[in-house]
C-alpha positions in Angstrom: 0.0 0.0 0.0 1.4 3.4 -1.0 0.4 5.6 1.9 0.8 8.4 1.1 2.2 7.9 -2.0 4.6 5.3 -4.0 7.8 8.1 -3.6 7.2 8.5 0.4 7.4 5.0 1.1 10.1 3.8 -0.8 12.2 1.3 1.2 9.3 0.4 3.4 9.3 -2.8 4.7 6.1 -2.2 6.9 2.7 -3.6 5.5 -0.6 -4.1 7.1 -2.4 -6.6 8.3 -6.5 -6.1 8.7 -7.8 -8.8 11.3 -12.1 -8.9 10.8 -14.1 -10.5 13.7 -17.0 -12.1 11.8 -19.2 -12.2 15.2 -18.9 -8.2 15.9 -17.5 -7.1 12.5 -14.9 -5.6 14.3 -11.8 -4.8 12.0 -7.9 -4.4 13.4 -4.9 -3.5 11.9 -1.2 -4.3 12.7 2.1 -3.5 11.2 3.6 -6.8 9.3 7.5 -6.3 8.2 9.2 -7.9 4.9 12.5 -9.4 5.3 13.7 -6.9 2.7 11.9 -4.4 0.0 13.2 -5.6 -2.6 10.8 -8.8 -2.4 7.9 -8.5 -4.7 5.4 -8.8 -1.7 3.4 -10.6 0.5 1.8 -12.9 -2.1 -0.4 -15.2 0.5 -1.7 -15.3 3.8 -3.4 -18.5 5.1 -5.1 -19.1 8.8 -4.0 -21.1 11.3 -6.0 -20.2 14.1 -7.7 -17.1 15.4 -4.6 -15.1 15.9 -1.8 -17.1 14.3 -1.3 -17.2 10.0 1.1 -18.0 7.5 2.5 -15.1 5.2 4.1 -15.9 1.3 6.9 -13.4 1.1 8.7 -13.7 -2.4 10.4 -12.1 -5.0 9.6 -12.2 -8.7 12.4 -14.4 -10.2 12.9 -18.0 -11.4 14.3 -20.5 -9.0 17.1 -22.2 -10.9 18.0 -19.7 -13.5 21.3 -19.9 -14.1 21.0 -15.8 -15.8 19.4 -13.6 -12.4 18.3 -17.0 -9.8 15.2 -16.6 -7.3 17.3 -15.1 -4.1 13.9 -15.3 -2.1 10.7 -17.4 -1.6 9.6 -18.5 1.9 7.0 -19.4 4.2 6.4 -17.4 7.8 4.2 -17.9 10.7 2.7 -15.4 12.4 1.6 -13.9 15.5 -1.2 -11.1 15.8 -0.9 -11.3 19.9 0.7 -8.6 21.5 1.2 -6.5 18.2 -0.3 -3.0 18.5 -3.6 -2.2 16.9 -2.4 0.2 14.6 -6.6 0.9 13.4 -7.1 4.8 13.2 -10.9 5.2 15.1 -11.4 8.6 13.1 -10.6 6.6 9.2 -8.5 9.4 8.3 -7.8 8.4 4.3 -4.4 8.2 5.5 -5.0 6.3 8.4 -3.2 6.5 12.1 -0.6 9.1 12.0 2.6 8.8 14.3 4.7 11.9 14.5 2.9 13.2 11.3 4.4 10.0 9.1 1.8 6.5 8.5 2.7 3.5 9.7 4.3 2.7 6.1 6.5 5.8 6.1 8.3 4.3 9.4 9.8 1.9 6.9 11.4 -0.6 9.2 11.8 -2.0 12.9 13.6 0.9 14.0 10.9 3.4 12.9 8.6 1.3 14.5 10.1 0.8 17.6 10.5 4.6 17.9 6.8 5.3 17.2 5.8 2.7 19.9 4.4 0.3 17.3 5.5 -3.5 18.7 4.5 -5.4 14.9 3.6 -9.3 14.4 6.0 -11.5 15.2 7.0 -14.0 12.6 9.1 -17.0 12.7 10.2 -18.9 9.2 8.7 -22.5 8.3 10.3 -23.1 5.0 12.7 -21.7 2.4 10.9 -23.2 -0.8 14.0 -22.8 -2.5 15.5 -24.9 -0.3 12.5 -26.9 0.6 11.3 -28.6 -2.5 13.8 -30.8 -4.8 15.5 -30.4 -6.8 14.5 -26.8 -7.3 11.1 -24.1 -6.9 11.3 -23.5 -10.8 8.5 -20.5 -10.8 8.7 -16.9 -10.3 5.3 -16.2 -8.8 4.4 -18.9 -5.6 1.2 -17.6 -5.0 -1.7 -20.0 -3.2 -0.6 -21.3 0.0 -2.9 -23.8 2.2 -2.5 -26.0 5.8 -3.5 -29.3 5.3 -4.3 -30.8 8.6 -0.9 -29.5 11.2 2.2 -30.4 9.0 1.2 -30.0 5.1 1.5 -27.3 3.6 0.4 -26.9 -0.4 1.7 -24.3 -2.3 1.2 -23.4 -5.7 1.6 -21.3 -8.5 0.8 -18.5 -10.9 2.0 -19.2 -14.4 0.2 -16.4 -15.7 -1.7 -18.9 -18.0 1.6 -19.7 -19.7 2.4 -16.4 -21.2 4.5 -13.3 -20.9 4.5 -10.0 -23.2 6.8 -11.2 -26.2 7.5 -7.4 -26.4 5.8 -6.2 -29.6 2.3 -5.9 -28.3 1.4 -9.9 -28.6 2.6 -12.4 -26.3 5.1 -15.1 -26.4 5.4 -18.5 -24.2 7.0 -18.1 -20.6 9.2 -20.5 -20.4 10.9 -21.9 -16.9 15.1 -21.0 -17.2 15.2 -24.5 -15.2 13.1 -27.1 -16.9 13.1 -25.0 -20.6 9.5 -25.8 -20.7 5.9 -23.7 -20.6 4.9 -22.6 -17.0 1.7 -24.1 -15.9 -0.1 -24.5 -12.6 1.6 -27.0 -10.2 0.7 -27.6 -6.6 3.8 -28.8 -4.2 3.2 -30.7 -0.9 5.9 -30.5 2.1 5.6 -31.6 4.9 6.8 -30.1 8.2 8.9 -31.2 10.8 6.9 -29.6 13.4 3.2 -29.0 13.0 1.9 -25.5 13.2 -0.9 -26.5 15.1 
């Protein structure tokens, strides 16, 4: 989210998180941070219990390419307890303000921490490019699910096997590791430890 703009919150790692309590229809927020921003995004989040989720963080290349490899695709777990509501009661458009700046414009832990703001706490649950042999060939993991307490699907965007070609038409996106068309695959792992 660019609040207040793309060009103020350039280098933020801070995004939000809006929790919605389907009994009262009460809504929270609370600050999430990205490892780095460099990474594409937050591409997922799947529920593990009331408080407790699992976030996608990735970037946007192909694992195994031998050219400009994926540096960055994992799997976090985390905690909405003891984060701070970061909700603004009056919905300003730009939301809370702290020390004039939004939450997004503190940019990191350090800006946080000095505006008082304690964020989620996240703890990592699998590197897929480490995680799945022999390599996460996609650019875009994108669908992520618990099955049960220990497996986890993920799965991909393959953009329906296409990419621009560069002259206004379209041309087939092929995977720098297999040489072949992208297409929708789903990959089970199973965890070590169960989440729940």
């Amino acid at each position: 989210m660019y609040n207040p703009s793309s060009s103020a919150v350039s280098g933020s790692t801070v995004l939000r998180v809006v929790s919605f309590d389907l009994a009262t229809g009460t809504t929270k927020q609370y600050a999430y941070l990205m490892e780095n921003s460099s990474l594409t995004g937050c591409s997922e989040i799947a529920a593990v219990t009331n408080t407790t989720f699992l976030a996608l963080e990735r970037d946007g290349l192909y694992g195994g390419d031998p050219a400009k490899p994926a540096a960055f695709k994992k799997v976090f777990k985390f905690d909405l307890a003891g984060a701070t509501d970061i909700s603004d009661a009056s919905n300003a458009a730009s939301g809370k303000l702290y020390n004039g700046l939004t939450v997004e414009q503190l940019k990191n832990q350090a800006g946080l921490t000095t505006a008082g703001v304690v964020p989620v706490t996240k703890t990592l649950v699998l590197d897929l490019l480490m995680g799945i042999s022999p390599v996460y060939p996609h650019d875009k993991a994108e669908g992520l699910t618990l099955i049960g307490n220990d497996l986890l699907a993920i799965s991909n965007d393959d953009d329906f096997g296409v990419v621009d070609n560069g002259s206004n038409g379209f041309a087939p996106k092929i995977l720098p590791a297999t040489g072949k068309v992208d297409v929708n695959r789903i990959y089970f792992v199973k965890l070590a430890t169960p989440l729940r």
